[in-house]
C-alpha positions in Angstrom: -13.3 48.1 -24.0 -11.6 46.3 -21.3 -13.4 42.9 -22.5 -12.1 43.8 -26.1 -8.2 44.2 -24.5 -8.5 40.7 -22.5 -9.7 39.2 -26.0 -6.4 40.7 -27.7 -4.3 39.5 -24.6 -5.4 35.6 -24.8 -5.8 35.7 -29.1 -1.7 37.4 -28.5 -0.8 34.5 -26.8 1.3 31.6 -28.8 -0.6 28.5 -28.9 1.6 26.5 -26.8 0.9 28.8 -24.0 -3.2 28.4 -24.9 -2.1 24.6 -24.8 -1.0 25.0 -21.3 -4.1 26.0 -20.2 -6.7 24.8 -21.9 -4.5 21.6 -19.4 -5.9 22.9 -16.8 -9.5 22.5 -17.9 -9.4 18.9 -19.0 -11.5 17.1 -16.7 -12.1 13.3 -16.7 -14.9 12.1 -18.1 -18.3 11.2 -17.0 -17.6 7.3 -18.0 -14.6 7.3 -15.6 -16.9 7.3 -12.6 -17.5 3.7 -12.7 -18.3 3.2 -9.3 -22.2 3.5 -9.4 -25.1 1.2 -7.7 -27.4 2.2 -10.8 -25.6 1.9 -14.2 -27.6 3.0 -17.4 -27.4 4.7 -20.7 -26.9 8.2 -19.6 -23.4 7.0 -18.3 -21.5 9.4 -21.1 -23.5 12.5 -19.9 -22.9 15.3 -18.2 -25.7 17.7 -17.7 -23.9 20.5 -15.4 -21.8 23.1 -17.7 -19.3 24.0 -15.9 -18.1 19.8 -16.6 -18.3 21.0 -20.1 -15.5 23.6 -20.1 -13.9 22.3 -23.4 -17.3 22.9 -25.1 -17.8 26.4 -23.9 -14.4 26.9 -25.3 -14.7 26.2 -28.5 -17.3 28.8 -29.0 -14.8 31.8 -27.9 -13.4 31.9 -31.5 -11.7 30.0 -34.5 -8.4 30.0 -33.1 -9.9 28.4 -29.5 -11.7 25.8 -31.8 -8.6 24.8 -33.1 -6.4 23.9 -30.4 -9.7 22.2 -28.5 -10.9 19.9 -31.0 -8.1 17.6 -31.0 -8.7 18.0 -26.7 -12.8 17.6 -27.2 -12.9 14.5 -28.9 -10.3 12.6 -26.8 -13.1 10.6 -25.3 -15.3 9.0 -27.4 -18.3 6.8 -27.2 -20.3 4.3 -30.0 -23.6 3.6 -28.9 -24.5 -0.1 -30.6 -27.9 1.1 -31.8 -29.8 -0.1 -34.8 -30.1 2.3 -37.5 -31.8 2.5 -41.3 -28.3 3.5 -42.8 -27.0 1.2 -45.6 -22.9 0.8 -44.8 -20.0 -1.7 -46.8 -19.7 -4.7 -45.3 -16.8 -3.9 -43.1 -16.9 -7.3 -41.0 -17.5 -9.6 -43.9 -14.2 -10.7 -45.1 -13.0 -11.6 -41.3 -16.4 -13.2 -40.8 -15.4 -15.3 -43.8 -11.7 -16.0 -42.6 -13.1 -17.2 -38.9 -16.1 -19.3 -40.5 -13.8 -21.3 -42.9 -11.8 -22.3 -39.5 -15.0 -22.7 -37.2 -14.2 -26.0 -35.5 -10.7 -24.9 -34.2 -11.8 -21.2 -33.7 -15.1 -22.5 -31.3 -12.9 -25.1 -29.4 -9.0 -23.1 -29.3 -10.0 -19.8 -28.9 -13.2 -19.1 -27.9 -12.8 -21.7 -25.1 -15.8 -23.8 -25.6 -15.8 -27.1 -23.9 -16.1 -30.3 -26.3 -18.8 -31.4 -24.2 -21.2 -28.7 -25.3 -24.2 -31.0 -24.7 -25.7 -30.5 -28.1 -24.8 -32.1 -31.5 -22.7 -30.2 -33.3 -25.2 -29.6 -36.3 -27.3 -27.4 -34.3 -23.8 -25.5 -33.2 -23.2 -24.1 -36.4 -25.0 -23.6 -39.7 -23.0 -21.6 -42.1 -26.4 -19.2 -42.9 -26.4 -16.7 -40.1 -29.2 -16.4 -37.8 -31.9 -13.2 -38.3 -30.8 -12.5 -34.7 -26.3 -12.9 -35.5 -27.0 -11.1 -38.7 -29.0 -8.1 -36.8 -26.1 -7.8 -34.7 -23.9 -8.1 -37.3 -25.6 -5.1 -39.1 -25.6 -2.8 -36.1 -21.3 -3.6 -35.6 -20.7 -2.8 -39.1 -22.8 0.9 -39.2 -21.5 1.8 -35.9 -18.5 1.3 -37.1 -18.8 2.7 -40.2 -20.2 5.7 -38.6 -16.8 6.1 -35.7 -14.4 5.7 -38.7 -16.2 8.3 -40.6 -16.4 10.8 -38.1 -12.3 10.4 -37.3 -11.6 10.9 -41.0 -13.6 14.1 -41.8 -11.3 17.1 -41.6 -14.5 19.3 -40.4 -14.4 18.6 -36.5 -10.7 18.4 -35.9 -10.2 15.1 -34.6 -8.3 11.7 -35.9 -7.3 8.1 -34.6 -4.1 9.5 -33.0 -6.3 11.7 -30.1 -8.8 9.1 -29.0 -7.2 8.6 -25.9 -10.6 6.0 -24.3 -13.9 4.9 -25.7 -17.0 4.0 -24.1 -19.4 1.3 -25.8 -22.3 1.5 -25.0 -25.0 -1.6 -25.8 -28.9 -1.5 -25.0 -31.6 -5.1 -25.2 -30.3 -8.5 -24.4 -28.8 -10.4 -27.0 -29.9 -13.8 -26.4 -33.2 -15.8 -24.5 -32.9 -19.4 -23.5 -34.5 -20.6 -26.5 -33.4 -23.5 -28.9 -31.6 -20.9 -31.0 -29.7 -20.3 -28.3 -26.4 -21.1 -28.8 -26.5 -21.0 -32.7 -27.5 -17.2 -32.3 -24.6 -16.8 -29.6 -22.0 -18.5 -32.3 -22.7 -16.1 -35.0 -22.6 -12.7 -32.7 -19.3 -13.9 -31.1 -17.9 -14.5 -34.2 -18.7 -11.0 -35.6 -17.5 -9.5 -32.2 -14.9 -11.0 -32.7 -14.3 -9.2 -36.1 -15.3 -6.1 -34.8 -12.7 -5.8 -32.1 -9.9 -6.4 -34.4 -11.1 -4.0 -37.2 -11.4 -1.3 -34.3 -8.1 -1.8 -32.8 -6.2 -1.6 -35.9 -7.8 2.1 -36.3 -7.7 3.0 -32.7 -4.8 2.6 -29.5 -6.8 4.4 -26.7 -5.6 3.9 -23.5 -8.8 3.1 -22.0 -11.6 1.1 -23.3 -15.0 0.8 -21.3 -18.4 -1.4 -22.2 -21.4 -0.7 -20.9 -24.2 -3.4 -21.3 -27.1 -5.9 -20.7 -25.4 -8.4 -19.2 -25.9 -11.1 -22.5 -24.7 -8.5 -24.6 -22.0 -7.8 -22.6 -20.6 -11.1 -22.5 -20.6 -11.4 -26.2 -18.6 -8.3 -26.5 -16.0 -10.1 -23.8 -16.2 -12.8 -26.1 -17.8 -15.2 -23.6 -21.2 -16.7 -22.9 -23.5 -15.8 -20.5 -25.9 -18.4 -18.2 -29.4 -16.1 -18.5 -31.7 -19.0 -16.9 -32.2 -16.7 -13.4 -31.8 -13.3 -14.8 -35.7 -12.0 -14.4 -34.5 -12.6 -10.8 -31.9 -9.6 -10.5 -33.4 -6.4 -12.7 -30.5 -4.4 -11.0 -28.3 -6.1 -13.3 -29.6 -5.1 -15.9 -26.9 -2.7 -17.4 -23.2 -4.1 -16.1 -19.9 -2.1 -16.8 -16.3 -3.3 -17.2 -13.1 -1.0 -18.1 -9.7 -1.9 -18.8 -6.9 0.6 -19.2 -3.3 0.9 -19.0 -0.8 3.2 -16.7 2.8 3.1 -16.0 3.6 0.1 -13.5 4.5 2.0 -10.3 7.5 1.2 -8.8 5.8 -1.1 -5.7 4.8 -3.6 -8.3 7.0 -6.1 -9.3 6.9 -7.4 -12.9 6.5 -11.3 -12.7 5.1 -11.6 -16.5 6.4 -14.4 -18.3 6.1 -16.4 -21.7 3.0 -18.7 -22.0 3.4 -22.3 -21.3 1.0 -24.8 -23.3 -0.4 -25.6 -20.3 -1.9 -21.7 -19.8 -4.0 -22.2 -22.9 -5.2 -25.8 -22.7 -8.6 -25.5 -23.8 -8.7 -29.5 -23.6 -9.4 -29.7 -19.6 -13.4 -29.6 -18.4 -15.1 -26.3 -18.1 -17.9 -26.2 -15.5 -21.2 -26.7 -16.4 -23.5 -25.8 -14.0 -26.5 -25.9 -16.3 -26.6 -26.5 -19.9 -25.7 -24.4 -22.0 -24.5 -21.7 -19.3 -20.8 -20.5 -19.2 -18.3 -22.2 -21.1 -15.2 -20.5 -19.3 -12.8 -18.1 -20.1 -13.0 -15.0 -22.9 -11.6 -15.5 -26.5 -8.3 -14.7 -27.0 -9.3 -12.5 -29.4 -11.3 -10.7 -26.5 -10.6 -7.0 -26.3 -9.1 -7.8 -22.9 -6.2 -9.5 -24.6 -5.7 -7.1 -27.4 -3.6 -4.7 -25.6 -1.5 -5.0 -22.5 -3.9 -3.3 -20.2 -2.5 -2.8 -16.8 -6.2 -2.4 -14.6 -9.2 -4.1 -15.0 -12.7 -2.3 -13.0 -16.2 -4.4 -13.0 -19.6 -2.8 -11.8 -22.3 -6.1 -11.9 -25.0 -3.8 -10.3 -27.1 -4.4 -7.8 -28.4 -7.6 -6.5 -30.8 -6.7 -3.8 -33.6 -7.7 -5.6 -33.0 -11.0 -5.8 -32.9 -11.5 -1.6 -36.5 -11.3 -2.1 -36.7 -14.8 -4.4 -37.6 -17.7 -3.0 -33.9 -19.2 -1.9 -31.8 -16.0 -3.4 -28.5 -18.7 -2.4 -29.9 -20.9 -5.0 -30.0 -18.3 -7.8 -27.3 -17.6 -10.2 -26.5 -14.2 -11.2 -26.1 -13.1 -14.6 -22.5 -11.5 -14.0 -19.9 -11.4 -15.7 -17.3 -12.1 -13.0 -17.5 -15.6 -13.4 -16.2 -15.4 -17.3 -13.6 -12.4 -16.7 -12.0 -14.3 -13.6 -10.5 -16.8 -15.9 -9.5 -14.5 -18.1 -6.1 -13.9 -16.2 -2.8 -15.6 -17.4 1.1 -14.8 -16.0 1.7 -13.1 -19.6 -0.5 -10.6 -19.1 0.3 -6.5 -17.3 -2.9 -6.1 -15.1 -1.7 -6.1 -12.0 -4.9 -4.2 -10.5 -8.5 -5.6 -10.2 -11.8 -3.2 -9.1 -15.2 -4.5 -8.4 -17.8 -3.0 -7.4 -21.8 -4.3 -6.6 -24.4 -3.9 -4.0 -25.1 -6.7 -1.9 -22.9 -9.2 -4.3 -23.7 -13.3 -3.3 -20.5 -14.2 -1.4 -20.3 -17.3 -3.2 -20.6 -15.4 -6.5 -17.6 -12.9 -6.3 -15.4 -15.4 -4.0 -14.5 -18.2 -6.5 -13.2 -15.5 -9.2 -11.8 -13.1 -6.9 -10.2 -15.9 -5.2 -8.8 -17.8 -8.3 -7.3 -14.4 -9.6 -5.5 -13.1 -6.3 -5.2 -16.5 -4.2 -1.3 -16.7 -3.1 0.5 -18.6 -5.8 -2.1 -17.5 -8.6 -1.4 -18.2 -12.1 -1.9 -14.6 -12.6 0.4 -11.1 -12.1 -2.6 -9.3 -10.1 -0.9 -7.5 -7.5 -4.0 -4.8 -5.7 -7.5 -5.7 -5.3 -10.4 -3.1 -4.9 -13.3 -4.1 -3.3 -17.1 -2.2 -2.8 -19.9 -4.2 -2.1 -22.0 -2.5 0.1 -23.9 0.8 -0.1 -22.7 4.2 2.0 -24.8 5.0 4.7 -25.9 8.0 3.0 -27.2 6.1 0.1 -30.9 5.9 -0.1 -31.3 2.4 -2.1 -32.6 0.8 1.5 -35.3 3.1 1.6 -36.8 2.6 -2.0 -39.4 -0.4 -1.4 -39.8 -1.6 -5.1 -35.9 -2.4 -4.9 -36.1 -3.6 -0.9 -39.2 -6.1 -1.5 -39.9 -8.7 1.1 -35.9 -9.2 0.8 -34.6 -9.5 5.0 -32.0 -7.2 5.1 -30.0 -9.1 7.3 -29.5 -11.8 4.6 -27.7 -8.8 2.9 -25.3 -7.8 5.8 -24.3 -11.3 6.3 -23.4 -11.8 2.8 -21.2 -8.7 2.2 -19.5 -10.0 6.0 -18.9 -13.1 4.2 -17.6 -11.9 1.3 -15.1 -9.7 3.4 -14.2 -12.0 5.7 -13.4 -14.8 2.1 -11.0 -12.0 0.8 -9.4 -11.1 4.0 -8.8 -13.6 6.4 -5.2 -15.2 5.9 -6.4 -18.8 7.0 -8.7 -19.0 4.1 -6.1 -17.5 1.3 -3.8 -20.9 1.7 -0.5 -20.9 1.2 1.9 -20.5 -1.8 0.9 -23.2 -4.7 4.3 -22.9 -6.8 6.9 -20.4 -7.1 9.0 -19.8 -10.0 12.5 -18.2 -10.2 12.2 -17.4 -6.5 8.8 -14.8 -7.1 6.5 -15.5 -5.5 2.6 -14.3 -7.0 0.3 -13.3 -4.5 -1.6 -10.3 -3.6 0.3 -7.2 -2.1 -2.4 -4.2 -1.9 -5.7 -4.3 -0.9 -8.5 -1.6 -0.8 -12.0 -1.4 0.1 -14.6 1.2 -0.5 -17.0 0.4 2.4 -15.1 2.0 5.5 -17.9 3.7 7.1 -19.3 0.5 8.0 -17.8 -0.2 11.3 -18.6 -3.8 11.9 -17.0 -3.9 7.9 -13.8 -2.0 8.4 -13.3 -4.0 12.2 -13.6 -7.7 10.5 -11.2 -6.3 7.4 -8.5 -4.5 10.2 -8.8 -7.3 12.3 -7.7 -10.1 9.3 -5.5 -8.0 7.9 -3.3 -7.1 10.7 -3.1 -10.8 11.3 -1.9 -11.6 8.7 1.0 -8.8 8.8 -0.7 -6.3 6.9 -0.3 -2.7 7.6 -2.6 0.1 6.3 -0.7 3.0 4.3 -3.3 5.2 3.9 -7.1 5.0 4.3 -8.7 2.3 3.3 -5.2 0.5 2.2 -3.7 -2.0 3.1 0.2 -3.4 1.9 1.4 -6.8 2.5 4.7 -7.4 5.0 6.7 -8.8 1.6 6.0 -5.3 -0.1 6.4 -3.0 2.8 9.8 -5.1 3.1 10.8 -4.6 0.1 9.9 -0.8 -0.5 11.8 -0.6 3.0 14.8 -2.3 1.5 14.4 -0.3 -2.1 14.7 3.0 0.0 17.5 1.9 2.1 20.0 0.8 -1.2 19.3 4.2 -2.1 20.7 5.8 1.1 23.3 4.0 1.2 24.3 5.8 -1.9 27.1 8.7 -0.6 27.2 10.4 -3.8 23.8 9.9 -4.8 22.1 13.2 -4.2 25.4 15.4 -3.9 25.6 14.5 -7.6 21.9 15.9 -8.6 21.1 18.9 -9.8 18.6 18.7 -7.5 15.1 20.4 -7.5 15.0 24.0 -5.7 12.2 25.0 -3.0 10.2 26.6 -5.3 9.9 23.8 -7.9 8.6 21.8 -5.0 6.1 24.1 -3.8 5.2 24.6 -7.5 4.6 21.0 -7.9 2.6 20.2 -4.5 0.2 22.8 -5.3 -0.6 21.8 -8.6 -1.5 17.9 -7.7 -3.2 19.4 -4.6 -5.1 21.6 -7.0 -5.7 18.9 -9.4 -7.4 16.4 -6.5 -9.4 19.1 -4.9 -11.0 19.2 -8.7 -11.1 15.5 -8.6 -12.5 14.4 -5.3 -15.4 12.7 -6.7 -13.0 10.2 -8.4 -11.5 6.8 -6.8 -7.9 7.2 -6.4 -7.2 4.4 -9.1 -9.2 7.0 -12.0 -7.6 9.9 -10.4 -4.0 8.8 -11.2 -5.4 8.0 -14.8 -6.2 11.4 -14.8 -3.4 13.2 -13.7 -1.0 11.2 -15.9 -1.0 14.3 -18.2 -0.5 16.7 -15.5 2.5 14.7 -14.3 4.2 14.5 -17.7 4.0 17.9 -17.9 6.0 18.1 -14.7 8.6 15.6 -15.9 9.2 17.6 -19.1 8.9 20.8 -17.1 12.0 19.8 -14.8 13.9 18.0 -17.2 13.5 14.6 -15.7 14.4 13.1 -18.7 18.1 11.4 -17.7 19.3 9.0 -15.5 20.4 12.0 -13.2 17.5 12.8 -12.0 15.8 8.9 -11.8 15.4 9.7 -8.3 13.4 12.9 -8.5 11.5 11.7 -11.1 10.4 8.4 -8.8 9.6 10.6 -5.6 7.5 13.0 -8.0 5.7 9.9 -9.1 5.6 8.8 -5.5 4.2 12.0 -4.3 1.7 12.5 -7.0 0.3 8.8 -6.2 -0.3 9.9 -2.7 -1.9 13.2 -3.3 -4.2 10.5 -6.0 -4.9 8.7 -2.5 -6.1 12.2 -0.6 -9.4 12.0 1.3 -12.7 11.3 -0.8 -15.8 14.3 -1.2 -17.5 12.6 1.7 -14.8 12.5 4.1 -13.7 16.0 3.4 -17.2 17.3 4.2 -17.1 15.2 7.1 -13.3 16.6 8.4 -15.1 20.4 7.5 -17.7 19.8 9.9 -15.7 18.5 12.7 -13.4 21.7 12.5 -16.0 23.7 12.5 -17.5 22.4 15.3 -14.3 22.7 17.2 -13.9 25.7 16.4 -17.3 27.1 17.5 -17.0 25.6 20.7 -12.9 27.2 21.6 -14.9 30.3 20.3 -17.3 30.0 22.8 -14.5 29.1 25.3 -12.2 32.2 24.3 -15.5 33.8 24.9 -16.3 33.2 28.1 -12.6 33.6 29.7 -12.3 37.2 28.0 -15.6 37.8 29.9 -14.0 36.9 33.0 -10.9 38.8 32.6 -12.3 41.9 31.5 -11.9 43.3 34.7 -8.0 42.8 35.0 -7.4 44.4 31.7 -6.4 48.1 32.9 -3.9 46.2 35.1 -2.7 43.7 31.8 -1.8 46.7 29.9 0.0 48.4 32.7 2.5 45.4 33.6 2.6 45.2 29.4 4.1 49.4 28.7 5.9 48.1 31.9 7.6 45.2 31.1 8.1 46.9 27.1 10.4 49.6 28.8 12.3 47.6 31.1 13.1 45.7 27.8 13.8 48.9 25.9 16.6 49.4 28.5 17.9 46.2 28.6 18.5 46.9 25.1 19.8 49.5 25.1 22.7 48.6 28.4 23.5 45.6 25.6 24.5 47.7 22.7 26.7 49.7 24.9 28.4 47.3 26.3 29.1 45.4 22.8 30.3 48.6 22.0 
């Protein structure tokens, strides 16, 4: 009976009050957590139920079903799988358009050097290769198969709701064969149809491919040098994911019209070996499609490779290399994550380097860094990855890498400036703390160079710390300026504090940068809940913004065990303490609680002389 009366109550309910918490149980999804040393398919999964609580919704009743299917299929993914079905030819027209411009297409915007080292006959053949029209094939019923699902009025969800989608690609694309380029023409091309077919049904705000590392490339619309891969199985599957947020107020916007010296494809792309990487993505590259404000890149691991004969000698199939050129002043990112195990110093230093180096032709602003495994992590222990590779080889390598990307004498000085802005990097953050001899090289360069850590693991230039100084200061010189708010009362505050606090405790296993994603919503719901929708109120809405970005920054799963322990700890050994002294004092208690009615009386007349007197 009393299960039937609840029932009533939430069915009574108007749906805008359902809405409001079914708000609460959005969580972020599984492809969020980026930050993995093993990447593979099961990336979209979740296998624990209560990460599903949209799902168990939807079996409550009709009325539930209805207001969570537009919430359940925010997130999508499209696996790039072959199947028997027969679809239209959904690329074919834009394959057409592209081919009948191939020579400016290949050269303009795909980037290809002139000096491709083969003739141009065996660069393109109109016929598409078995291996390009396979490809083509799988693009054209995937996508077939996503904008069928959106339009059918059965599960409740449409273009408008997707808010990010995961792709997710299995089997290299390419070998080093004769073929090898031909077969890599054809795919681009089609990839590059498929991106602009998708992006004219879809606007999510978050777009994340997960790939072989050939494959992934292609779907960047770069190449990929393969010729050592068999060296590095942990890159195997690679990840990058771009997405856009409102620029914070710390970050100034230093975007600018291209010049025609940004997109000069004419000057020399490096060619390490033939055919390897021929620079920077298409501009038709899903990276340039939309003006994404982050960029995050998981290359695996690379342990494996220490145990190859001359690892140094090796070159990694990653796709750093192509995605570091892939920055230009016109473009919003601002922030750039990367994450690998035991990265090659030379391998992430060059691209890191050319997109945050002081003067950069680029508008990063904050770099995030993980290279090395936690000390909890149990990838040192597992001999098949570990091989005859000398572990020290690996230590010195992630030092170096540190040691690149930190110390000021090696970042140069200012190339150009323009307009009096200077472009250089202003935030910094690592993941790999816990390593002592790691954090003591990073604190050491950094605080030489005038840096000063904000919150753990953070670290803000002297220019922006100057200039947020400066930014708070105009405001306080402001007399009128918060006599003239309406201002926000003690309990809207304590409302708002304790539903970010409430939302990270539910998100500790994120990285700050995915939990501000993630709490967008919740903090939009603030904004409209207090009406900061004027002018008026600019400044409450920046220090909510402010405050929600710290509460993002809170302490990590692993640190907040670690801080549980400690107090526990302490707090066993003042019990033991309290303990022992009310052992010894147990025999002056009759004599404590006679000086205590004692002293309680005196007090009572004290009082009581007081009130007479005031009267």
């Amino acid at each position: 009976m009393a299960l039937e009366m609840t029932r009533h109550g939430l069915e009574s309910l108007p749906d805008e009050l359902k809405s409001y918490i079914l708000s609460y149980l959005i969580n972020p999804p599984p492809s969020w957590s980026w930050q993995k040393n093993t990447l593979d398919t099961g990336l979209t999964r979740s296998s624990d139920l209560a990460d599903k609580p949209l799902k168990s919704m939807i079996l409550v009743s009709k009325t539930w079903y209805r207001l969570v299917s537009p919430l359940l299929f925010a997130h999508l993914q499209l696996r790039l799988e072959d199947t028997d079905q027969t679809t239209p030819p959904l690329l074919a027209p834009r394959i057409k358009s592209i081919s009948a411009n191939f020579r400016e297409w290949l050269f303009r915007d795909l980037g290809y050097p002139h000096d491709v080292r083969l003739p141009y006959r065996h660069v393109w053949q109109s016929a598409s290769t078995e291996k390009a029209a396979k490809w083509t094939a799988t693009l054209e019923q995937q996508l077939a198969s996503l904008f069928a699902f959106l339009e059918s009025p059965n599960n409740g969800s449409n273009s408008d709701n997707v808010q990010s989608l995961t792709i997710i690609a299995t089997d290299e694309l390419n070998d080093n064969g004769l073929d090898y380029i031909r077969d890599e023409v054809h795919c681009l091309i089609a990839t590059d149809a498929f991106w602009n077919l998708l992006f004219e049904k879809l606007d999510p705000a978050r777009v994340t491919v997960l790939a072989p590392p050939s494959k992934l490339a292609c779907l960047l619309g770069c190449s990929m040098n393969m010729m050592d891969a068999w060296a590095f199985p942990g890159m195997a599957m690679q990840l990058v994911s771009v997405w856009r947020e409102p620029r914070p107020v710390e970050v100034n916007d230093h975007r600018r019209s291209p010049s025609g010296s940004d997109y000069d494809m004419m000057h020399p792309v490096e060619l390490v070996l033939e055919p390897n990487e021929y620079g920077r993505p298409a501009f038709s590259s899903f990276i340039y499609i939309r003006p994404w404000t982050h960029l995050a890149v998981n290359e695996g691991s690379f342990l494996e490779a220490y145990s190859t004969y001359e690892y140094f000698h090796k070159n990694p199939p990653g796709i750093l290399a192509s995605v570091g050129r892939a920055f230009r002043l016109e473009m919003d990112m601002w922030s750039v994550s990367y994450k690998a195990v035991f990265p090659f110093g030379n391998h992430i230093g060059s691209p890191l380097d050319r997109i945050t180096y002081k003067g950069n032709s680029s508008n990063v602003r904050k770099l995030y860094v993980k290279i090395a495994p936690d000390p909890d992590d149990t990838i040192l222990d597992d001999p098949a990855q570990v091989g005859k590779a000398d572990i020290t080889d690996c230590w010195r390598e992630v030092e170096s890498a540190y040691r690149f990307l930190t110390d000021p004498a090696l970042r140069g000085e200012p190339d150009f400036t323009e307009s009096g802005a200077v472009r250089e990097l202003e935030m910094f953050g690592f993941g790999d703390s816990s390593i002592s001899s790691i954090r003591e090289t990073v604190a050491s360069s950094m605080e030489t160079a005038g840096w000063q850590e904000v919150t753990t693991n953070e670290w803000h230039s002297s220019r922006l710390l100057s200039r947020l100084s400066n930014y708070g200061n105009a405001r306080a010189d402001d007399k009128n300026f918060k006599q003239n708010e309406p201002g926000l009362t003690a309990s809207d505050v304590k409302d708002i504090k304790k539903s970010l606090k409430r939302f990270v405790v539910k998100n500790t296993t994120l990285d700050h940068n995915d939990r501000r994603i993630a709490a967008t919503p919740l903090i939009n719901h603030m904004l409209e809940k207090y009406d900061f929708d004027t002018t008026e109120t600019e400044w409450q809405r920046e220090s909510l913004q402010q405050f929600a970005r710290a509460a993002c920054n809170s302490e990590t799963r692993t640190n907040k065990k670690r801080r549980e322990r400690l107090l526990k700890q302490e707090a066993s050994a003042q019990k033991a303490k309290t303990a022992a002294e009310e052992e010894k004092e147990d025999g002056d208690d009759g004599d404590k609680e006679e000086r205590d009615v004692a002293e309680e009386q005196e007090g009572d007349v004290t009082e009581q002389a007081e009130v007479a007197e005031t009267t």
